[in-house]
C-alpha positions as CSV (number, residue, x, y, z in Angstrom):
1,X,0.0,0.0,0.0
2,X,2.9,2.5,1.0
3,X,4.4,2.0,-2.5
4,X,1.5,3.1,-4.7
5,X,1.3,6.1,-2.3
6,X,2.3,9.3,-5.3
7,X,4.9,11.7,-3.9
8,X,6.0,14.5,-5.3
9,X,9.5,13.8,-7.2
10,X,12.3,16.1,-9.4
11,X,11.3,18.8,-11.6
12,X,7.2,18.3,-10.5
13,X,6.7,14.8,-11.6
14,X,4.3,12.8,-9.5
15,X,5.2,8.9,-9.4
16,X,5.0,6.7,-6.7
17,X,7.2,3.9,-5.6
18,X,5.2,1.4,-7.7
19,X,5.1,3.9,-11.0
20,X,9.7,4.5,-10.4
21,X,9.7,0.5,-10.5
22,X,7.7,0.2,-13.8
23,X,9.7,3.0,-14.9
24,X,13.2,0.8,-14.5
25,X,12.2,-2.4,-16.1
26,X,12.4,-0.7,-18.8
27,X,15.1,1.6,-18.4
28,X,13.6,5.0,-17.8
29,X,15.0,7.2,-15.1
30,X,12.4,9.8,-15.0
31,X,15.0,12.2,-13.6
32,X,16.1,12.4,-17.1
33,X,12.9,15.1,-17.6
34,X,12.5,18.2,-16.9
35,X,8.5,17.9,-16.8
36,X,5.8,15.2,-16.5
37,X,4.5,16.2,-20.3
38,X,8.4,15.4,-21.5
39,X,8.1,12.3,-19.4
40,X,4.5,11.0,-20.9
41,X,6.2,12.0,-24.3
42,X,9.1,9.6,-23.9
43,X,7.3,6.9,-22.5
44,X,4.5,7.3,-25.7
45,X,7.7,7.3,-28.0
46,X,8.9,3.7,-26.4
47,X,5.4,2.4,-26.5
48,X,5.1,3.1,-30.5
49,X,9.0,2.1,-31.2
50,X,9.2,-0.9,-29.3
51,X,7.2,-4.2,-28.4
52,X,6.6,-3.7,-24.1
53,X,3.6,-4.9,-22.0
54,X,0.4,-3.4,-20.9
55,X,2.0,-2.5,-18.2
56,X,3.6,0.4,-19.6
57,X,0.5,1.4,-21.7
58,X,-1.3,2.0,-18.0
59,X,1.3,3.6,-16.7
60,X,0.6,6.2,-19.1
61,X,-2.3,6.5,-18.9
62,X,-2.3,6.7,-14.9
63,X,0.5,9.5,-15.7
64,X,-1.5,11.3,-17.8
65,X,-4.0,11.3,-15.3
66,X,-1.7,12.2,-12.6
67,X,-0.9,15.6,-14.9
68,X,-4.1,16.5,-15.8
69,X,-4.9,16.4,-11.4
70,X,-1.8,17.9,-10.4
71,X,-0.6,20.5,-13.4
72,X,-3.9,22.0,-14.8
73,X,-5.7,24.7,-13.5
74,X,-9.1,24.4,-12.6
């Protein structure tokens, strides 16, 4: 339960222990971006170049949700 907790990480990116493990299976230090948008951006690029798991298809989408809560205004 304490992993899927989201914390607020580098440059405003919101991840959670869970999401950061995802993220290294496949090789993607998300302290690499300087924003959440550059980070659903690469991990939409690896998704379209490369053969991975559904895993990675709901991590962006739970990212993406994760942005739209945290980094628009309402």
């Amino acid at each position: 339960m304490e992993n899927s907790l989201i914390k607020k990480r580098n440059n405003n990116i919101y991840l959670s222990d869970d999401d950061v493990n995802i993220l290294k299976r496949y090789d993607i230090d998300y302290n690499n971006y300087s924003s959440m948008k550059e980070l659903l951006f690469y991990i939409e690029e690896v998704i379209n170049n490369t053969d991975v798991s559904d895993e990675l298809e709901d991590l962006l989408i739970k990212l993406s949700e994760y942005n739209y809560y945290f980094n628009t205004n309402k």
